[in-house]
C-alpha positions as CSV (number, residue, x, y, z in Angstrom):
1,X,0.0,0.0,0.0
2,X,2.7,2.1,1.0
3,X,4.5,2.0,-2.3
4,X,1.4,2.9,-4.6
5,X,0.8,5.8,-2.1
6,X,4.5,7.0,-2.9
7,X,4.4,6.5,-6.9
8,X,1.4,8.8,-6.7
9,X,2.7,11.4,-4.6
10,X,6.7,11.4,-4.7
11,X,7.6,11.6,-8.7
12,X,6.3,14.9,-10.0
13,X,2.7,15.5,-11.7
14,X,1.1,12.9,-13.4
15,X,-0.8,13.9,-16.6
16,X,-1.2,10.8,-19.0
17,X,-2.8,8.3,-16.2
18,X,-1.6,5.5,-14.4
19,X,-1.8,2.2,-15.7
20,X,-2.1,-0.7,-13.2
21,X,-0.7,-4.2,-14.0
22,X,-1.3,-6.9,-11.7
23,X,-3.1,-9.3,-8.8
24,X,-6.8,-7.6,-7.9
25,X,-10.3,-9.3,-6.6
26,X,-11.9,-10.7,-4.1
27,X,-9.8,-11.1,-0.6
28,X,-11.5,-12.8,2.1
29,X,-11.3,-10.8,5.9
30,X,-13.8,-10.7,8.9
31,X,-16.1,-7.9,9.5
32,X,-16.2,-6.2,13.2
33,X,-18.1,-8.9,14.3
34,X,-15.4,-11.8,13.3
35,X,-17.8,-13.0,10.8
36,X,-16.1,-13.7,7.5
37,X,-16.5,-11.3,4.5
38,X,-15.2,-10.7,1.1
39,X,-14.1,-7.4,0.0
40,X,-12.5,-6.1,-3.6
41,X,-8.6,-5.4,-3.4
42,X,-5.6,-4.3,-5.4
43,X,-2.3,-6.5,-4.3
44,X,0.6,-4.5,-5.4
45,X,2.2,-5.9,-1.9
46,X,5.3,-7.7,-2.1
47,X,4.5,-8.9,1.2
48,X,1.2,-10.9,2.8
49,X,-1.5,-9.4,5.0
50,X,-4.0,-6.4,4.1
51,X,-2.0,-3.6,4.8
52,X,-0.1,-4.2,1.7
53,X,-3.0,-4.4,-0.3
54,X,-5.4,-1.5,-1.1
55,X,-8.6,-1.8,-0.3
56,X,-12.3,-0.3,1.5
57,X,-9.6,-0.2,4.7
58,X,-7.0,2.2,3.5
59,X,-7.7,3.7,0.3
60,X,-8.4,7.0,2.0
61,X,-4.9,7.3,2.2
62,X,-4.3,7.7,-1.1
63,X,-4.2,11.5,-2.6
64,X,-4.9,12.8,-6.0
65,X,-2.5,15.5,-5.4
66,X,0.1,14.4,-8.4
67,X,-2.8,13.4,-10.9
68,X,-3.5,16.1,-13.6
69,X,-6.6,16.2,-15.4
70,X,-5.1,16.1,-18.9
71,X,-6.0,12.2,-19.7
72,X,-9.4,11.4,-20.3
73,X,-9.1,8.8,-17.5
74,X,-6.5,8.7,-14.9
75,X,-6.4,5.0,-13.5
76,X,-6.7,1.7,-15.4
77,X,-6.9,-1.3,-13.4
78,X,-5.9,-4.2,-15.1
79,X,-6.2,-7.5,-13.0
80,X,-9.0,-9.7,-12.5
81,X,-12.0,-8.7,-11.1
82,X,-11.1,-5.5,-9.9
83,X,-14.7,-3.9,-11.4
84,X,-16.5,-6.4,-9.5
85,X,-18.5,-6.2,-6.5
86,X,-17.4,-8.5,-4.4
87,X,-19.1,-11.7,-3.2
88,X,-20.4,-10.1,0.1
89,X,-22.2,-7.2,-2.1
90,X,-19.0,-5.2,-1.1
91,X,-18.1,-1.9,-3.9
92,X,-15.5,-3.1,-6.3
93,X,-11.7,-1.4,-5.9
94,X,-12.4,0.6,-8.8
95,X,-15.1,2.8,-7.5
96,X,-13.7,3.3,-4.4
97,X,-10.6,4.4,-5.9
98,X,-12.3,6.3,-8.1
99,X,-14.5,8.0,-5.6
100,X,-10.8,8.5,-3.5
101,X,-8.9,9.9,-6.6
102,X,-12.0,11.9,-7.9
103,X,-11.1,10.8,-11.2
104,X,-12.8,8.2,-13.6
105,X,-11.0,4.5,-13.1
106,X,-11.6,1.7,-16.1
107,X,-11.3,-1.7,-14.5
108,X,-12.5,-5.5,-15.9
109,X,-15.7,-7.4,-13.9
110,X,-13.9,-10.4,-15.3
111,X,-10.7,-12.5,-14.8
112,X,-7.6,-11.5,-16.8
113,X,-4.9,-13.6,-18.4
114,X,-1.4,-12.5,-19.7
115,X,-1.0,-13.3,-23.5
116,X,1.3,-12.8,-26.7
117,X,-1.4,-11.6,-28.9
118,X,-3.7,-9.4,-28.5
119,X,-6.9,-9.5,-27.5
120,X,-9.1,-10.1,-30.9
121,X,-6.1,-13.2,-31.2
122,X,-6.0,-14.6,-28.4
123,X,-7.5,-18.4,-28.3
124,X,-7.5,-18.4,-24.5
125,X,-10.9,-17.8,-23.1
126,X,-10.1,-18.9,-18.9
127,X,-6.9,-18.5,-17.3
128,X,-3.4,-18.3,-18.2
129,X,-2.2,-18.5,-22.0
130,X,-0.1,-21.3,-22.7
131,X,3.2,-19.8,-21.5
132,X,3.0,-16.6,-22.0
133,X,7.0,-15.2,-22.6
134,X,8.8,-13.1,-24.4
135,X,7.1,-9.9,-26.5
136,X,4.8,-8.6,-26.6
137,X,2.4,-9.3,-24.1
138,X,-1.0,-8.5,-23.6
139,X,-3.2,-8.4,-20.9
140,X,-6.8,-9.5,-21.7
141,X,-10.0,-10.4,-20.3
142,X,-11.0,-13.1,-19.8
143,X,-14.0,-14.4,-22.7
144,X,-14.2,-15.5,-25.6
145,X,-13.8,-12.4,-28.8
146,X,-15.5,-10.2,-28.6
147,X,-14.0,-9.6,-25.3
148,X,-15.7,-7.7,-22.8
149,X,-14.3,-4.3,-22.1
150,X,-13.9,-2.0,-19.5
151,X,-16.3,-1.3,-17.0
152,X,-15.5,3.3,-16.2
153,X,-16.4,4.2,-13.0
154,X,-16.6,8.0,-12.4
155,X,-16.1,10.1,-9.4
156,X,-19.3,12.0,-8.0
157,X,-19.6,15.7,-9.0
C-alpha cells in the first residue's frame, strides 16, 4: 500500500494516467463482528497481509494531489475482477478508488490472463495463456472475442 501511495505522490505530476498491472479481486477478511467477509482489493504488496493491499480499509490514504486532469481517465486497473463487486455485495476497488482519486478509473468485472497476442487473437478464453514469454504481451480479459471491455467508473460531482 505504502508503495502505490509513494508512486502517486513522490515523482512529479502525473498527466497521462496510471496504468495498473497486476493481482486484484476478491480477498476474504472478517467484519467487526469476526464473521467472514469478502471485499475487492488491489495486491501491489510484495508482502502478505491487508496492509499491503489497497482496499475499502486504507484507500483514503491515497491522494490525488500528483494526478492532472489532462487524460481522459486517470487510472486503469488491469487485473482480475477488480470492477467487481465482491461476493459479500462489497463496492469493487475501482469505485472506491475512483471516488478516493476523484477521477474516472476503467477496470475489468472479469478475470484476466497475460498473452502474446492481442486481444481479438488470443484463443484463450479462462486462465493463463499457454506460457505466455517473451514480447509482446497483452493483458486481456478473460472471454471468448469479442472480449468484454472495461467497466468506467466515475467520481461523484
Amino acid at each position: 500500500m505504502q508503495h502505490a501511495s509513494t508512486a502517486l505522490t513522490t515523482h512529479g505530476l502525473i498527466d497521462g494516467g496510471v496504468v495498473y498491472f497486476g493481482h486484484s479481486g476478491p480477498f476474504q477478511g472478517t467484519d467487526s463482528n469476526n464473521n467472514i467477509i469478502y471485499y475487492s482489493i488491489l495486491a501491489p504488496g510484495q508482502q502478505s497481509g491487508p496492509s499491503t493491499n489497497i482496499s475499502y480499509q486504507n484507500v483514503g490514504s491515497l491522494s490525488n494531489a500528483q494526478l492532472g486532469s489532462g487524460a481522459d481517465f486517470a487510472v486503469t486497473l488491469n487485473g482480475c475482477n477488480a470492477g467487481a463487486q465482491s461476493p459479500s455485495g462489497l463496492p469493487p476497488i475501482a469505485l472506491l478508488l475512483a471516488n478516493q482519486l476523484q477521477r474516472t478509473v476503467a477496470a475489468y468485472k472479469v478475470g484476466m490472463h497475460f498473452s502474446n497476442l492481442d486481444a481479438s487473437h488470443d484463443p484463450t478464453v479462462v486462465g493463463p495463456s499457454s506460457d505466455p514469454s517473451g514480447l509482446p504481451m497483452y493483458m486481456n480479459a478473460d472471454g471468448a472475442p469479442p472480449r468484454p471491455q472495461p467497466t468506467y467508473f466515475y467520481p461523484p460531482h
